[in-house]
Kinemage of the C-alpha trace (Angstrom):
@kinemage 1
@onewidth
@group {chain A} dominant
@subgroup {mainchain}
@vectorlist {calphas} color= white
{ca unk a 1} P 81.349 258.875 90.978
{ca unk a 2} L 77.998 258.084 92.272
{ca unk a 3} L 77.247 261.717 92.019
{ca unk a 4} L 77.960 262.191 88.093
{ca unk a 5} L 75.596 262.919 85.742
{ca unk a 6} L 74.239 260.889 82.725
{ca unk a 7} L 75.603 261.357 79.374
{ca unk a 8} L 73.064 260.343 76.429
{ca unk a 9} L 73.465 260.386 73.023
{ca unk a 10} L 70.170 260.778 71.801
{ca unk a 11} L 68.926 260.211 68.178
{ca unk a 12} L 66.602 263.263 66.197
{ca unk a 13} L 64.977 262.891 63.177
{ca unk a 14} L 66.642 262.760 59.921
{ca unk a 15} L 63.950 264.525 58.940
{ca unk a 16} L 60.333 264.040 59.587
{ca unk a 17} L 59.820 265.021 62.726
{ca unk a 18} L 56.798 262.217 63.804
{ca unk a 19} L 59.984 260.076 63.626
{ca unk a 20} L 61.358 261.045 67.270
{ca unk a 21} L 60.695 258.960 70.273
{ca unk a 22} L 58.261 259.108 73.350
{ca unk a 23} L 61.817 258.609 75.370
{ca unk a 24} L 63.758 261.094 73.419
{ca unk a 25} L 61.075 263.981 73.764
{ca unk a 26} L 60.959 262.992 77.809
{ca unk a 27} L 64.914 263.013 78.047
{ca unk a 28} L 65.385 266.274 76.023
{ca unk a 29} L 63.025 267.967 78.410
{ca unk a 30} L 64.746 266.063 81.611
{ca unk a 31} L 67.961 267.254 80.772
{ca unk a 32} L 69.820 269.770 82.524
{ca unk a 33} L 71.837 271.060 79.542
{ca unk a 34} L 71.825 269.879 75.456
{ca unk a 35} L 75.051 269.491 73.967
{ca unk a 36} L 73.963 270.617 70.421
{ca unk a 37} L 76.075 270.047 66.850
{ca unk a 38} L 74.580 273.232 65.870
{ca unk a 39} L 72.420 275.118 68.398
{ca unk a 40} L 70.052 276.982 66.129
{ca unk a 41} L 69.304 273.811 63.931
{ca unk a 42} L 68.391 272.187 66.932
{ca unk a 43} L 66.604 274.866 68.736
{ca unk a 44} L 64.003 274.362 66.021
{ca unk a 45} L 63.226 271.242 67.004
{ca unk a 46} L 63.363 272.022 70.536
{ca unk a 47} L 61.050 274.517 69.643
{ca unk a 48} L 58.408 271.920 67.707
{ca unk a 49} L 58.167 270.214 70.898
{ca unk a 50} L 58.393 272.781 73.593
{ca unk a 51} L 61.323 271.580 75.008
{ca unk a 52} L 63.349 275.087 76.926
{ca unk a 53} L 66.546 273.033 77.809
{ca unk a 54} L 69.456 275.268 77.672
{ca unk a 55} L 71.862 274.472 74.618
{ca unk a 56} L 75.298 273.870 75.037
{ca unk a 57} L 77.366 273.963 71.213
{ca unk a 58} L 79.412 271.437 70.780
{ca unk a 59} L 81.008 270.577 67.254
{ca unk a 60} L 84.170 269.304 65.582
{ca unk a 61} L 85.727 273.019 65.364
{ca unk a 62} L 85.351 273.596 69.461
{ca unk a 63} L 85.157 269.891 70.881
{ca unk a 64} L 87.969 269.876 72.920
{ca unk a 65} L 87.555 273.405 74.912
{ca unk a 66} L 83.671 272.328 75.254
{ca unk a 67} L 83.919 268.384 76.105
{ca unk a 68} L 86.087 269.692 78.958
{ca unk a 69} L 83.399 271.741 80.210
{ca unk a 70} L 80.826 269.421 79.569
{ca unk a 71} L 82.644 266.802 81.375
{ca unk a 72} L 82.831 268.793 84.107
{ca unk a 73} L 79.299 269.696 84.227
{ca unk a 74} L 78.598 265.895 84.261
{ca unk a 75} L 80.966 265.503 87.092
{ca unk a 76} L 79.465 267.564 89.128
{ca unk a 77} L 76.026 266.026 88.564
{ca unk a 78} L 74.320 267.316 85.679
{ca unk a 79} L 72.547 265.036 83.167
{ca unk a 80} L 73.564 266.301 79.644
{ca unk a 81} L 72.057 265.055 76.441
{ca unk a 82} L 74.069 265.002 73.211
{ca unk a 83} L 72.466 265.324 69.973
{ca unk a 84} L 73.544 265.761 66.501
{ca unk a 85} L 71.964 267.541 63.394
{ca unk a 86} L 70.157 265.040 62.317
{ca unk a 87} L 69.910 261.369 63.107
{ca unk a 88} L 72.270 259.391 65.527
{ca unk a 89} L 75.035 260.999 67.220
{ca unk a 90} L 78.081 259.633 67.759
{ca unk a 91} L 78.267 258.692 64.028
{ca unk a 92} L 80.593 260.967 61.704
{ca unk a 93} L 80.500 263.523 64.410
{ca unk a 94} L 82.959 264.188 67.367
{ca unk a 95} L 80.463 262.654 69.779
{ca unk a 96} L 82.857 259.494 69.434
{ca unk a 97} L 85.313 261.705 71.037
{ca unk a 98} L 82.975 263.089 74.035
{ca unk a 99} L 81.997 259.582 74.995
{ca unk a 100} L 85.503 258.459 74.820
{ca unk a 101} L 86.321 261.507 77.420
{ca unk a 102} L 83.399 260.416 79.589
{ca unk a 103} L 84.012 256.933 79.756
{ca unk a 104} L 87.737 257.546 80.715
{ca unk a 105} L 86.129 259.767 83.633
{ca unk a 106} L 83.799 256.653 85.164
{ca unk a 107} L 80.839 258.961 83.909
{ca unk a 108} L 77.763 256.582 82.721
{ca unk a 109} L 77.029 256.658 79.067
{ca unk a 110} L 73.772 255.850 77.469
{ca unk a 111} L 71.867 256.197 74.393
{ca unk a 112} L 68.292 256.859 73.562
{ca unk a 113} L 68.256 254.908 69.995
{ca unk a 114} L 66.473 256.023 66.994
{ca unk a 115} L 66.800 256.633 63.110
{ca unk a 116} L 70.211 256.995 61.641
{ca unk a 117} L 70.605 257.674 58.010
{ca unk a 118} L 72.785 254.751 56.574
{ca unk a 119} L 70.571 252.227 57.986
{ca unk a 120} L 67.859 253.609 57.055
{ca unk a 121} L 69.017 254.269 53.195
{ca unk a 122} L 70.220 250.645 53.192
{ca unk a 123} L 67.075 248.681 53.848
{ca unk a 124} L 65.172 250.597 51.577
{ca unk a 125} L 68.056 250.390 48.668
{ca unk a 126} L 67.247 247.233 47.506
{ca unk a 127} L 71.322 245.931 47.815
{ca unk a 128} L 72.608 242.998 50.035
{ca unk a 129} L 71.821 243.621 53.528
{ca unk a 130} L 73.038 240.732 55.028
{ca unk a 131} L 76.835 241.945 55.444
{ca unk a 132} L 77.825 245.619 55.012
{ca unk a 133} L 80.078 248.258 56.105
{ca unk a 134} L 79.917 251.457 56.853
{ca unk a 135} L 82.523 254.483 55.666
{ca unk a 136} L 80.561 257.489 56.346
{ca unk a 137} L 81.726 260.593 54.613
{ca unk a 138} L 85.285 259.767 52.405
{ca unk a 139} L 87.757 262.238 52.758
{ca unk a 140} L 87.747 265.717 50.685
{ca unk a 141} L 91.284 265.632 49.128
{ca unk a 142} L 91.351 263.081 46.149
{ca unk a 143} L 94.582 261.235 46.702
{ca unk a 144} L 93.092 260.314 50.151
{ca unk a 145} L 89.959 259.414 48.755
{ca unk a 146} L 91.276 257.222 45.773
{ca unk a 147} L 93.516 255.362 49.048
{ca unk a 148} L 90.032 254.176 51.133
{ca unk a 149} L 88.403 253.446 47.508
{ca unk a 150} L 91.491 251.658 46.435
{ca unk a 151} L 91.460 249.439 50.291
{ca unk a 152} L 87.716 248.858 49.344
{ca unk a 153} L 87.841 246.938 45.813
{ca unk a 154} L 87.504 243.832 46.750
{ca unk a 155} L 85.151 244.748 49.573
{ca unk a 156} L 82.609 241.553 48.832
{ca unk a 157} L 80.254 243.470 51.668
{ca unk a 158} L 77.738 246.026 50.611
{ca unk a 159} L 79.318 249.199 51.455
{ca unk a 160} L 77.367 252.438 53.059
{ca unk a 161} L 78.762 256.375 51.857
{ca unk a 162} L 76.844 259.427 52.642
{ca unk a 163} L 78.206 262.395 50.187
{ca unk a 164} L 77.294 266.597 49.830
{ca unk a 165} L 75.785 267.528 47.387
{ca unk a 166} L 78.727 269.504 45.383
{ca unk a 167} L 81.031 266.635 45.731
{ca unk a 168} L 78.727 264.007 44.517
{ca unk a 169} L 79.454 264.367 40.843
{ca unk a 170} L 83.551 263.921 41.414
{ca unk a 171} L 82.618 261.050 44.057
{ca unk a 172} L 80.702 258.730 41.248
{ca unk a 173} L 83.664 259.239 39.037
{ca unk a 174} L 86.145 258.075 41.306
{ca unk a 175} L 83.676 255.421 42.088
{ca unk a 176} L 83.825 254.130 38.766
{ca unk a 177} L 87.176 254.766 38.192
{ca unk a 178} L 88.060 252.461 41.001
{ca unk a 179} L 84.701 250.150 41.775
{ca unk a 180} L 84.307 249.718 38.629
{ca unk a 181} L 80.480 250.066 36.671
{ca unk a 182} L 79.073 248.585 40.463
{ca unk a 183} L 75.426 248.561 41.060
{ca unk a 184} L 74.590 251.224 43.249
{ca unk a 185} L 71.488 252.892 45.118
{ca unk a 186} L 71.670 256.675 45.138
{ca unk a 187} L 69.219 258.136 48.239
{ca unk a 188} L 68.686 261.344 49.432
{ca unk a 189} L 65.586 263.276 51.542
{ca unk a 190} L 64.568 260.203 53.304
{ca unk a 191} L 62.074 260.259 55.575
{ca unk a 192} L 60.988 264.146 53.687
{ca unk a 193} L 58.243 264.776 51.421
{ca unk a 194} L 60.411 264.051 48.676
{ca unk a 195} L 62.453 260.957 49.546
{ca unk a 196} L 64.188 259.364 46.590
{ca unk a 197} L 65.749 255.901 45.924
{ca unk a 198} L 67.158 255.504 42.955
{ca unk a 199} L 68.656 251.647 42.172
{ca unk a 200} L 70.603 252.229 39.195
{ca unk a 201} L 74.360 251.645 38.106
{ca unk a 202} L 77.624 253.745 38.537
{ca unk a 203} L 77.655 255.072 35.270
{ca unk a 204} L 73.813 255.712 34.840
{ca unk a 205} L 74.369 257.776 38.322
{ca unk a 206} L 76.664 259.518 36.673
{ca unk a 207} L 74.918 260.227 33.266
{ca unk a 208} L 71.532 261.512 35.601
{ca unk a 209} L 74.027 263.760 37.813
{ca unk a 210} L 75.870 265.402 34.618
{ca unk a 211} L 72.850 266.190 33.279
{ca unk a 212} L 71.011 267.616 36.693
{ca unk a 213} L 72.646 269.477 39.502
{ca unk a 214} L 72.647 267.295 43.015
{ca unk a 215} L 70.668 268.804 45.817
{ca unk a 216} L 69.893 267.381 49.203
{ca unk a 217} L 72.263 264.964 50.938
{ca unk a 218} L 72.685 261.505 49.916
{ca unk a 219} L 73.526 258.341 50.914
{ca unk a 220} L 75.112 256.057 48.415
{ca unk a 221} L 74.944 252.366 48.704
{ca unk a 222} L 76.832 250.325 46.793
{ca unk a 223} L 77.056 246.711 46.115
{ca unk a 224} L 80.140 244.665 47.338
{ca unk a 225} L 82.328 242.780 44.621
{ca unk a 226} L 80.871 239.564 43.474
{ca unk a 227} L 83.017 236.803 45.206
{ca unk a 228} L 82.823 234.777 42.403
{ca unk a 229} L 85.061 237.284 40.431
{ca unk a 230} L 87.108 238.025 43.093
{ca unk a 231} L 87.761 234.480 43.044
{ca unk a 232} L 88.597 234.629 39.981
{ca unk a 233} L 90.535 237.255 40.020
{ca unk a 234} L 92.223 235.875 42.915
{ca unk a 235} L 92.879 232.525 41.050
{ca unk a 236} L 94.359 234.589 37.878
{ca unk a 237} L 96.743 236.173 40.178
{ca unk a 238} L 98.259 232.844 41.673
{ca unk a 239} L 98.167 230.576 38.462
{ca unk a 240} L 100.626 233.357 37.215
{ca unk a 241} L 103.384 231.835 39.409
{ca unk a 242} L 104.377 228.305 38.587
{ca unk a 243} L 103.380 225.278 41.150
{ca unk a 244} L 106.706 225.419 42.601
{ca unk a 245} L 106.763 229.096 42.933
{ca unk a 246} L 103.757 229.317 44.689
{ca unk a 247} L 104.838 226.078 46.786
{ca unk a 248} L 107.806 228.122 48.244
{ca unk a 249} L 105.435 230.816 49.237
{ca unk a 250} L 103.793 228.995 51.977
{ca unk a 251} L 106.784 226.664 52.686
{ca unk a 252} L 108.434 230.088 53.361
{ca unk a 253} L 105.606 230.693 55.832
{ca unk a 254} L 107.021 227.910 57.687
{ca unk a 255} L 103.883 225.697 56.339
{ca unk a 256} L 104.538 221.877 56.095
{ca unk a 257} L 104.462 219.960 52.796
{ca unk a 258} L 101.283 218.359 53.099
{ca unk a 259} L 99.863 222.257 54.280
{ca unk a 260} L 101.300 223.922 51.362
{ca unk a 261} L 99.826 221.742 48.858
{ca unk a 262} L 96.602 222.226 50.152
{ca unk a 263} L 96.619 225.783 50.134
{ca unk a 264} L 98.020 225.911 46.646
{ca unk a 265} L 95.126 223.960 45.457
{ca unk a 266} L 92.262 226.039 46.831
{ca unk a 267} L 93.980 229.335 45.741
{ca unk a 268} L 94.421 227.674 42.394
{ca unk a 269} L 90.728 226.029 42.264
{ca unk a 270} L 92.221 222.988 41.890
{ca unk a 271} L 92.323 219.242 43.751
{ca unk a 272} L 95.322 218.490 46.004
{ca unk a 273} L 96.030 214.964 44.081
{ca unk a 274} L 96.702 217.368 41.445
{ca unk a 275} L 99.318 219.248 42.892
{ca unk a 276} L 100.838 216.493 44.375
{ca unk a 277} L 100.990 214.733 41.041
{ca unk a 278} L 103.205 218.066 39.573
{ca unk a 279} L 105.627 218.196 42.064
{ca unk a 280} L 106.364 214.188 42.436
{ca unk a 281} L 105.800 213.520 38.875
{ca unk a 282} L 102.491 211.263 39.457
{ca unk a 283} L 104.404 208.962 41.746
């Protein structure tokens, strides 16, 4: 084990290329082989830099032939550097499956950080960064889709999508249809010439994207529910069972007496004395 190689996941540009690192130009160079997304993307960036490390492909349509091989490459010594189109890899990509392999093999896996494009969309998108989650591309058939949208409507946490092009039109609808008219931050070209951010709402994105055909890729960010309506909601929901329903919920649960109530009264946004004065009649 001593002898195996390196793997790194190394981060490339998302798109101007003065944003790579001292470390990552050094590594790329170092590097006995490249395990590439697509080879001839990335040869043009080897080729900025006058890098001549040979290319290995590896994408989501070959990675389990080719992590094989490049596992075995790394155990028998060689230092391989995985990189993705653009940005970090490991991230919406089937790196997450080549580092899984070569962690299960003892082989020592790095990373040579640098941009990636949800971060990088999100601190410039003028939504809540304090909390946030990221979903990365949704899926392409639109029952699946409305399912994650549908698990993220109360999401209180900003969330982070990147979308095509062609399927950004249909993704704002179902956005709306199940987010609701959110606040949103459409971004696309960032870090290029012609970066945009546009802070806006659901249905304004909409309006601007009926009227003008999406090009580039974007990243949407969207803000997360406002927990005050959610607790609202939340409240609406429970006052719709009576006190003593809503008692045998959590007595059910195998809470105590004294444990119910006080549940029932923060779901219900009310005090305790108050429930306790319902169900024993102000005694």
């Amino acid at each position: 084990m001593d002898s195996y190689g390196i793997l790194t996941l190394c981060a490339t540009p998302i798109g101007n290329l003065e944003d790579i690192t001292y470390r990552a130009v050094r590594l790329l160079k170092e590097a006995h082989f490249i395990a590439a997304e697509d080879t001839r993307h990335t040869k043009q960036l080897l080729n900025h830099f006058e890098i001549n490390t040979r290319l290995i492909s590896y994408h989501e349509h070959n990675k389990e032939e080719k992590g094989k091989q490049i596992i075995e490459r790394l155990k028998e010594g060689s230092n391989i550097v995985l990189v993705t189109d653009a940005g970090t890899p490991g991230i919406s990509d089937p790196g997450e499956d080549l580092v899984k392999l070569a962690l299960e093999e003892g082989i020592t896996v790095t990373s040579a950080p640098g941009a990636v494009a949800g971060i990088t969309a999100l601190i410039i998108s003028g939504q809540s960064t304090r909390r946030f989650i990221f979903e990365g591309f949704l899926p392409s058939n639109k029952k699946e889709r409305v399912q994650v949208l549908d698990n993220l409507k109360d999401e209180i946490r900003t969330i982070i999508l990147y979308e095509a092009p062609h399927r950004l039109l249909k993704t704002l609808e179902t956005l709306h249809e199940t987010l609701g008219n959110r606040n949103i931050t459409v971004t696309k070209e960032l870090t290029k010439r012609y970066e945009m951010v546009f802070k806006t709402t659901i249905e304004e994105a909409i309006h601007k994207y009926t009227e003008e055909d999406p090009r580039g890729e974007y990243v949407l960010i969207i803000a997360g529910k406002d927990i005050k309506e959610l607790q609202e909601e939340t409240q609406k929901e429970w006052t719709s069972l009576s006190i003593e329903e809503h008692m045998k919920v959590y007595r059910d649960k195998g809470m105590d007496e004294k444990t119910a109530m006080k549940q029932v009264a923060k779901d219900r946004g009310v005090g305790k004395r108050e429930i306790y004065a319902f169900l024993h009649g102000g005694s």
